[in-house]
PAKESE-714839 format. One record per residue (C-alpha): residue number from 1; x, y, z; chain; residue in one letter. Coordinates in Angstrom, 2 decimals. Example, Ala and Ser with C-alpha at 12.3 -4.5 7.8 and 13.67 -1.06 7.14 Angstrom:
@k->1 | X->12.30 | Y->-4.50 | Z->7.80 | c->A | r->A
@k->2 | X->13.67 | Y->-1.06 | Z->7.14 | c->A | r->S
***
This chain:
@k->1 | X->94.62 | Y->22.30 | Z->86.09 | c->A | r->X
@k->2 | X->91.79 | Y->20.88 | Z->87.96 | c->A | r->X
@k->3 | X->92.58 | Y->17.30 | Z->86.38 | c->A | r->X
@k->4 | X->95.99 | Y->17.96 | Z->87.77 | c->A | r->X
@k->5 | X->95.43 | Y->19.04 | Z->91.09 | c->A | r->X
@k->6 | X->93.19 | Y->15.79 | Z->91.90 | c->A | r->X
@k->7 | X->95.43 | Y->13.95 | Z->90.23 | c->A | r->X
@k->8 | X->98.16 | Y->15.14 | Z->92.69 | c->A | r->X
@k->9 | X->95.57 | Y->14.99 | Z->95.55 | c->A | r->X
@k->10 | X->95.14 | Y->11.04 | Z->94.81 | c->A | r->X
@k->11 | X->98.42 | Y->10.10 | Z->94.30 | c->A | r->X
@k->12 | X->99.59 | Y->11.48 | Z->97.97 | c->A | r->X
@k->13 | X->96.34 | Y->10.03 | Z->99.87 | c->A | r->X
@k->14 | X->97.66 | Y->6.45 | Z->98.70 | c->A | r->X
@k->15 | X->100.91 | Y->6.95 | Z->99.01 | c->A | r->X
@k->16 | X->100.51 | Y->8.64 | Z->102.39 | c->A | r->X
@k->17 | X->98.07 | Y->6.36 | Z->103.28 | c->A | r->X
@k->18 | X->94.87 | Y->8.27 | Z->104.68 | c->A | r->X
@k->19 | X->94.44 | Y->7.48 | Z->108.02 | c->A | r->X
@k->20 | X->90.99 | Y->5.76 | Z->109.12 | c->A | r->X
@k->21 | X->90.23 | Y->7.07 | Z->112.55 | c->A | r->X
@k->22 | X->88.38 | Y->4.47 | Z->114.40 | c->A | r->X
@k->23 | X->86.12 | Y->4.28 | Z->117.73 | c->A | r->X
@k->24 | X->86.42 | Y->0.67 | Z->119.45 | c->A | r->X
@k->25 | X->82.65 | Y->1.04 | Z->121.25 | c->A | r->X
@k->26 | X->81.62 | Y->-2.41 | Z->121.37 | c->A | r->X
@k->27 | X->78.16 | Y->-1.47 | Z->120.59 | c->A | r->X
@k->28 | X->77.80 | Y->-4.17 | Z->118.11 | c->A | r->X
@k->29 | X->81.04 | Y->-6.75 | Z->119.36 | c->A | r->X
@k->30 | X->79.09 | Y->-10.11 | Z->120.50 | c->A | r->X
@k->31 | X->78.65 | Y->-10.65 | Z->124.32 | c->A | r->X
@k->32 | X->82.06 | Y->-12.95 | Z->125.35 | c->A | r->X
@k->33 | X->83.98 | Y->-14.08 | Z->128.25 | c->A | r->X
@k->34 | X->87.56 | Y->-13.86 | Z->127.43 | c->A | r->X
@k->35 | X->90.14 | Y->-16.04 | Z->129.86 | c->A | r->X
@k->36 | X->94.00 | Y->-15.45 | Z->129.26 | c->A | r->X
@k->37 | X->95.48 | Y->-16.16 | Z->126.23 | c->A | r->X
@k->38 | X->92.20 | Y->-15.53 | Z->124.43 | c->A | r->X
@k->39 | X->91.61 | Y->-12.92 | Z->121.63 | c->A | r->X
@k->40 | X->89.09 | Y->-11.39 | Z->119.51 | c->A | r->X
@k->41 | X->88.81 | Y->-9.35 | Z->116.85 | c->A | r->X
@k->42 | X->85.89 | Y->-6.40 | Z->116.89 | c->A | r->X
@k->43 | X->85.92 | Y->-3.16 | Z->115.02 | c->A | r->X
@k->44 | X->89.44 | Y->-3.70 | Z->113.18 | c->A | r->X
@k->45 | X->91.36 | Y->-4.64 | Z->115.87 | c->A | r->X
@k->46 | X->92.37 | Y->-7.14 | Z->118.15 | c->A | r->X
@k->47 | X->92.22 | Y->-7.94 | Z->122.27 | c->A | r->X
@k->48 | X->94.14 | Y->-10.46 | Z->124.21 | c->A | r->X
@k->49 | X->93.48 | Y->-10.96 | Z->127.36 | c->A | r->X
@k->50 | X->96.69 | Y->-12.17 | Z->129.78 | c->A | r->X
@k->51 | X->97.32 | Y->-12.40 | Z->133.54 | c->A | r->X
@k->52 | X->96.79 | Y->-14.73 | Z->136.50 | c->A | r->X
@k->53 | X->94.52 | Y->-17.88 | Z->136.70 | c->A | r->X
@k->54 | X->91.71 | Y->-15.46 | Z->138.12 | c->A | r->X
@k->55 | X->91.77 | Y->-13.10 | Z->134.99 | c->A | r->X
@k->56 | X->88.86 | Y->-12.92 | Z->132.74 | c->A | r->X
@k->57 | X->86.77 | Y->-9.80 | Z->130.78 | c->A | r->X
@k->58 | X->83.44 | Y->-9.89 | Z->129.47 | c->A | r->X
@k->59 | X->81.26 | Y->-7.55 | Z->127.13 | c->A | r->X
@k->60 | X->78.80 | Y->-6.55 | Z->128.37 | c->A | r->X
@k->61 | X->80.34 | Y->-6.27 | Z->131.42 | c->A | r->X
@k->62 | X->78.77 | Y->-8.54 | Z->133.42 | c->A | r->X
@k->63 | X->77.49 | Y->-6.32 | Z->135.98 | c->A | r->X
@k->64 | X->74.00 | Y->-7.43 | Z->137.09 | c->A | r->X
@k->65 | X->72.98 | Y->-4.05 | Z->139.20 | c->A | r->X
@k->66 | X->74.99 | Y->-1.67 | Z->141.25 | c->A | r->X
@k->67 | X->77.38 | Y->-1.15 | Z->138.83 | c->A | r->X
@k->68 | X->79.03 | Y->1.58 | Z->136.93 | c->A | r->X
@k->69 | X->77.60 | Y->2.12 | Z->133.93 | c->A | r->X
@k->70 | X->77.49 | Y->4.77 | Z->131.10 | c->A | r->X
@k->71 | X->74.61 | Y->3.65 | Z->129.18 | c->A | r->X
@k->72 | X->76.53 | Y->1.76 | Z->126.73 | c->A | r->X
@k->73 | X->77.91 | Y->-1.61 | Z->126.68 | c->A | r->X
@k->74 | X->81.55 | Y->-1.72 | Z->127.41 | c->A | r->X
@k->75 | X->84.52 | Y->-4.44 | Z->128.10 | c->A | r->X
@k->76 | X->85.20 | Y->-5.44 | Z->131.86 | c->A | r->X
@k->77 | X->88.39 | Y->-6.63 | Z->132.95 | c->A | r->X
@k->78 | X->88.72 | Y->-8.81 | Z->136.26 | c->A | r->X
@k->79 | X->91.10 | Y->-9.98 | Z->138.70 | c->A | r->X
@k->80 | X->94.51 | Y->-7.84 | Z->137.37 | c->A | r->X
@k->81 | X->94.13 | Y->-8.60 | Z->133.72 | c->A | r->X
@k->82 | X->95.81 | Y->-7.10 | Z->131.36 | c->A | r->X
@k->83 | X->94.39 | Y->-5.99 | Z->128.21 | c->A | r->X
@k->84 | X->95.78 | Y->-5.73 | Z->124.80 | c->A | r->X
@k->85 | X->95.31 | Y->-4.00 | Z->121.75 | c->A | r->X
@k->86 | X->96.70 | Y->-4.48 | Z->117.83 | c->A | r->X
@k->87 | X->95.76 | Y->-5.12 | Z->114.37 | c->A | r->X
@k->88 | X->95.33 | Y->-8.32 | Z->112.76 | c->A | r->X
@k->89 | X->97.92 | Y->-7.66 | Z->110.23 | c->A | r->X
@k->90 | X->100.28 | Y->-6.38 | Z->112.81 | c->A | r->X
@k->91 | X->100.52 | Y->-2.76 | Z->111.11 | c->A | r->X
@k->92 | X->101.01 | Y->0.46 | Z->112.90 | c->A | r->X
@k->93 | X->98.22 | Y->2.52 | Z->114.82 | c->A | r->X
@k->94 | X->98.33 | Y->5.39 | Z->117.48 | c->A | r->X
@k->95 | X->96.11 | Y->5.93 | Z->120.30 | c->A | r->X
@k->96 | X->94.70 | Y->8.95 | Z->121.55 | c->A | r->X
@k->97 | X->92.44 | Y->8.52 | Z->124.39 | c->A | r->X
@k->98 | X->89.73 | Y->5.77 | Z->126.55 | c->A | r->X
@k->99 | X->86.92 | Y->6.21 | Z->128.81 | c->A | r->X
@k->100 | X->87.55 | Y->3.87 | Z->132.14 | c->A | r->X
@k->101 | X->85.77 | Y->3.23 | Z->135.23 | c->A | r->X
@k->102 | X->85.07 | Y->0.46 | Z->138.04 | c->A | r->X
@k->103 | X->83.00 | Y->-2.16 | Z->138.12 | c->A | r->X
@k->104 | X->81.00 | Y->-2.52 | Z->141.45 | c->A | r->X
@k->105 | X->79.94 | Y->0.65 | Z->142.83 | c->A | r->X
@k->106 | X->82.38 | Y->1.53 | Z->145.97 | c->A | r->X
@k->107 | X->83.75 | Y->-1.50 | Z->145.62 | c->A | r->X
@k->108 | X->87.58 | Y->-1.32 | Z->146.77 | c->A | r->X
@k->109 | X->88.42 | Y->-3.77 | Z->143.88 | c->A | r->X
@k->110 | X->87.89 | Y->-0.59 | Z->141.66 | c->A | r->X
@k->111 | X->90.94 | Y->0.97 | Z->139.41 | c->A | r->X
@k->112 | X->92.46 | Y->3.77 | Z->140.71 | c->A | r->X
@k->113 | X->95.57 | Y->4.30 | Z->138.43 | c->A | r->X
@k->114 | X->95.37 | Y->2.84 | Z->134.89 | c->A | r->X
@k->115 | X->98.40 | Y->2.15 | Z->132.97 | c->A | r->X
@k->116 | X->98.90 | Y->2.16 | Z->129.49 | c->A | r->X
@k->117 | X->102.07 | Y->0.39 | Z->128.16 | c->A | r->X
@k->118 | X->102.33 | Y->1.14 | Z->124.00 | c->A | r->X
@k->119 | X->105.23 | Y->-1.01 | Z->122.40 | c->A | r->X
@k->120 | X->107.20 | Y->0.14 | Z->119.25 | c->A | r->X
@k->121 | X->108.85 | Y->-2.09 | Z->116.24 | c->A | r->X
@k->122 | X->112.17 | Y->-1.20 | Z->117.06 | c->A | r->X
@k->123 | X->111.24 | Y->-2.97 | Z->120.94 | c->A | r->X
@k->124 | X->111.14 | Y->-0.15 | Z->122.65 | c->A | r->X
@k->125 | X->107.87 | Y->1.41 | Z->124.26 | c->A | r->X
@k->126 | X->106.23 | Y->4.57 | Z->126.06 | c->A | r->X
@k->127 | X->104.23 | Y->4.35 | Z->129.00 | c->A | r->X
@k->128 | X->102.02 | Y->6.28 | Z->131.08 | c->A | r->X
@k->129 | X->100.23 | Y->5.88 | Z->134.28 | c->A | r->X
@k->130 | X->96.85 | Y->8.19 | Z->134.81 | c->A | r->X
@k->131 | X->94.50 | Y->8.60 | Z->137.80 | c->A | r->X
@k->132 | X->90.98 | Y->7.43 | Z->138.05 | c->A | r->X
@k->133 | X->89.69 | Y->9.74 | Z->140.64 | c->A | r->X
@k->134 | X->86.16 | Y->8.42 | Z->140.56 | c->A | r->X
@k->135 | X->85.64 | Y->4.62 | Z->139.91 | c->A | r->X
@k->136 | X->81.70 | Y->4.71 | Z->140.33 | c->A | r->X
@k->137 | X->81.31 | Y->6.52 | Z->136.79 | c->A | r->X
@k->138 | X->83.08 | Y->6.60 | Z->133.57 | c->A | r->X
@k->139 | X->85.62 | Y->9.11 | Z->132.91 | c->A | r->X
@k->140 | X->87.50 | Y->10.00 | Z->129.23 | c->A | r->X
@k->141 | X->91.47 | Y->9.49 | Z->129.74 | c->A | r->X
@k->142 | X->93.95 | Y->10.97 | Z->126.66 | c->A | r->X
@k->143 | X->97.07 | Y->9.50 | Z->126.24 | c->A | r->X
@k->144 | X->99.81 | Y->11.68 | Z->125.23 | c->A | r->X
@k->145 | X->100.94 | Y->12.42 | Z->121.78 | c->A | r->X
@k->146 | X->103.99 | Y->9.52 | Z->122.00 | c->A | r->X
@k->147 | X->101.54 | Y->6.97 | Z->121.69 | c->A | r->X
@k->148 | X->101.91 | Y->6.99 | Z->117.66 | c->A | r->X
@k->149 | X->103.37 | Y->4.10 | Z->115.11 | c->A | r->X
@k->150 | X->102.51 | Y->1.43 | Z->117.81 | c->A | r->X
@k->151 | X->102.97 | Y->-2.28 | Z->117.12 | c->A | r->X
@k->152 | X->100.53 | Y->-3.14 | Z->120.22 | c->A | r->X
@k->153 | X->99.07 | Y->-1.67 | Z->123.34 | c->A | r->X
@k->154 | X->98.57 | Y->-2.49 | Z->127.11 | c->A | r->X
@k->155 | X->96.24 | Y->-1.98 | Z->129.50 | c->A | r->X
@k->156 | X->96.73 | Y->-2.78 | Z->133.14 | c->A | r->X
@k->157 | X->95.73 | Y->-1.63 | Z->136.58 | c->A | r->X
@k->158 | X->98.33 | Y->0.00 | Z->138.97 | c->A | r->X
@k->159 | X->98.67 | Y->0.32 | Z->142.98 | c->A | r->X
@k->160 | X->97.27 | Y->1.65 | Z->145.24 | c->A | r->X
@k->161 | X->94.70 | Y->-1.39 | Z->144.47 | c->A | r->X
@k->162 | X->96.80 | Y->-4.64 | Z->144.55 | c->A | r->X
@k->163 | X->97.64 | Y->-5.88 | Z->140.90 | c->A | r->X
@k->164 | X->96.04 | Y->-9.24 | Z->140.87 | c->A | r->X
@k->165 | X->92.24 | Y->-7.96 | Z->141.86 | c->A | r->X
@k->166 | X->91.77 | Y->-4.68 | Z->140.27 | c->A | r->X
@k->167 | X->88.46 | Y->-4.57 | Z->138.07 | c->A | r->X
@k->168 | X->87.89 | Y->-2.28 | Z->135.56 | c->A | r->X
@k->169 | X->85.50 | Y->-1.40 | Z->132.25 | c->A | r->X
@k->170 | X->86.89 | Y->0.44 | Z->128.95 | c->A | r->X
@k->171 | X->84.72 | Y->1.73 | Z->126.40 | c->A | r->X
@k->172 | X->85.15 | Y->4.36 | Z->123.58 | c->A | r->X
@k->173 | X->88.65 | Y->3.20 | Z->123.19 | c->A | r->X
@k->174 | X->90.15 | Y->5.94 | Z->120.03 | c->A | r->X
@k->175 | X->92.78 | Y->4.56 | Z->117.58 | c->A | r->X
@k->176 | X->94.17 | Y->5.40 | Z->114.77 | c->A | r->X
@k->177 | X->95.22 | Y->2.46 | Z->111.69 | c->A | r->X
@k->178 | X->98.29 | Y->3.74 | Z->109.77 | c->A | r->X
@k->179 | X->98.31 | Y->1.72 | Z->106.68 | c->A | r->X
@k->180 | X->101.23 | Y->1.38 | Z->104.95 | c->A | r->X
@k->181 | X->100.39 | Y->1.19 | Z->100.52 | c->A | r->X
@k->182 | X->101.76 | Y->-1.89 | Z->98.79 | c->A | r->X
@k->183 | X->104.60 | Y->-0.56 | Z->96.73 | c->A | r->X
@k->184 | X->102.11 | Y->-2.21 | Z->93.72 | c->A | r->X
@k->185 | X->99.75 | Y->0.24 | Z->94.60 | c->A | r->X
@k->186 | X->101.60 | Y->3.70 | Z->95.48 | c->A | r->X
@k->187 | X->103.37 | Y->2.74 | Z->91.80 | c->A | r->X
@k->188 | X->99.99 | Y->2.45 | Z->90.23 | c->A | r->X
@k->189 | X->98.81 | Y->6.03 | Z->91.61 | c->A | r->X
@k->190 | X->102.34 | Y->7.53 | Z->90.21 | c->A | r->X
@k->191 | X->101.71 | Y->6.20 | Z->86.81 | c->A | r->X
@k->192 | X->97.85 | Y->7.66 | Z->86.96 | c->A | r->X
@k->193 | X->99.45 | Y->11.43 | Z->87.93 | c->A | r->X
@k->194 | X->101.97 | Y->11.00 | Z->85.36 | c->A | r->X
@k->195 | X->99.33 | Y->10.18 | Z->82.43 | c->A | r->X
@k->196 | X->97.21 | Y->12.98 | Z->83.67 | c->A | r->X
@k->197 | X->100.12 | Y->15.43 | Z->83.89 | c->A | r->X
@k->198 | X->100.67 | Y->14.05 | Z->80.11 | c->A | r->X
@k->199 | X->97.40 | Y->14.85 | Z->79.24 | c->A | r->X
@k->200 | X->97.11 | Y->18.19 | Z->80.55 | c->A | r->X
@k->201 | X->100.10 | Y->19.50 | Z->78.85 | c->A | r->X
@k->202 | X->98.97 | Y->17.96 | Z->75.28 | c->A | r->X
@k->203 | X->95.62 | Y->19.84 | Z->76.05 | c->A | r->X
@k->204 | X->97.40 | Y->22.55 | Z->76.86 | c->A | r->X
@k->205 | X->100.35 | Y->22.60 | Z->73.90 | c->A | r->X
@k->206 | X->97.37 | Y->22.04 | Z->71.43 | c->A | r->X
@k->207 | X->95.52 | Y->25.03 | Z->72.81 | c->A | r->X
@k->208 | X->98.48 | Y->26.83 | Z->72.19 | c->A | r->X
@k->209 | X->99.21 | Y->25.61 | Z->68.89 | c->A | r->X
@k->210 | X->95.01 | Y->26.91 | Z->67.90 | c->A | r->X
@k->211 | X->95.62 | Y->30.53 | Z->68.95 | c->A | r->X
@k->212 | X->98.95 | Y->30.51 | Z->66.94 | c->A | r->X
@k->213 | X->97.11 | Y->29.75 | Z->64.03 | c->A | r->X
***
């Protein structure tokens, strides 16, 4: 029964595919300048950078001194940009929550609203817009539960600071990968319960068959 009940335990974990929970930190992601319509690809997932002329982001953040700072390195966006978030292979993910501040201390080029703009695979998307009541030091954001089985995901600065100078640093961004199992593979698990189920009932008919006797 044990055999069986692992068995069965297995099979469902591919099938299902057990979700990796993963922690975009940048501890370790190489220091880069990113310009629009650059990308990179750092702890399984990938960010595009897009907006005006005057967009760029940078990890660390750039800050020399009087900056916000938590400690930690983290990814500074300039000038309006808009960052985005995927996975390479273009599979689903959901996202749960971000720490966000400024970049300058006081500086009135500091995020006050952050957006976050997640699109689905049918083209449709959710959206929500959240307050960032103190720029000068980092503060954890979560996202509400909609954000789930998302092809890609924005982030973008919203009034009051005008949209093509707001500045502002993520770090600890939380995301989900929801693999999907190659048919191939899911099959392969089915045929492994099935020979286990096969062998637990022999074991058990042949058991049986010795106390008859």
């Amino acid at each position: 029964m044990r055999h069986l009940t692992f068995a069965l335990f297995s099979f469902f974990a591919i099938a299902m595919g057990l979700q990796a929970n993963g922690l975009i930190d940048f501890e370790f992601t190489p220091a880069v300048v990113l310009l629009p319509g650059d990308s990179m690809t750092t702890q399984g997932f990938v960010l595009s950078l897009s907006g005006g002329a005057d967009v760029f982001a940078s990890i660390p953040n750039g800050c020399i001194s009087g900056c916000a700072t938590n400690g930690s390195r983290t990814m500074a966006i300039y000038n309006g940009g808009v960052l985005s978030l995927s996975l390479p292979d273009g599979s689903l993910f959901s996202l749960y929550a971000f720490d966000i501040a400024g970049t300058l201390l006081d500086s009135d080029r500091n995020v006050t609203t952050i957006g976050v703009l997640g699109w689905l695979p049918d083209g449709g998307n959710v959206s929500v817009a959240l307050a960032v009541n103190d720029p000068n030091s980092f503060s954890s954001l979560t996202l509400p539960s909609s954000f789930d089985g998302l092809v890609s995901a924005d982030f973008y600065s919203l009034a009051p600071v005008c949209a093509d100078c707001a500045d502002f640093q993520l770090d600890n961004i939380s995301a989900n990968a929801n693999p999907t199992p190659e048919p191939e593979t899911a099959l392969l698990a089915l045929c492994g319960v099935l020979a286990v189920m096969a062998c637990s009932w022999m074991s058990g008919f042949h058991r049986t068959r010795a106390l008859q006797k």
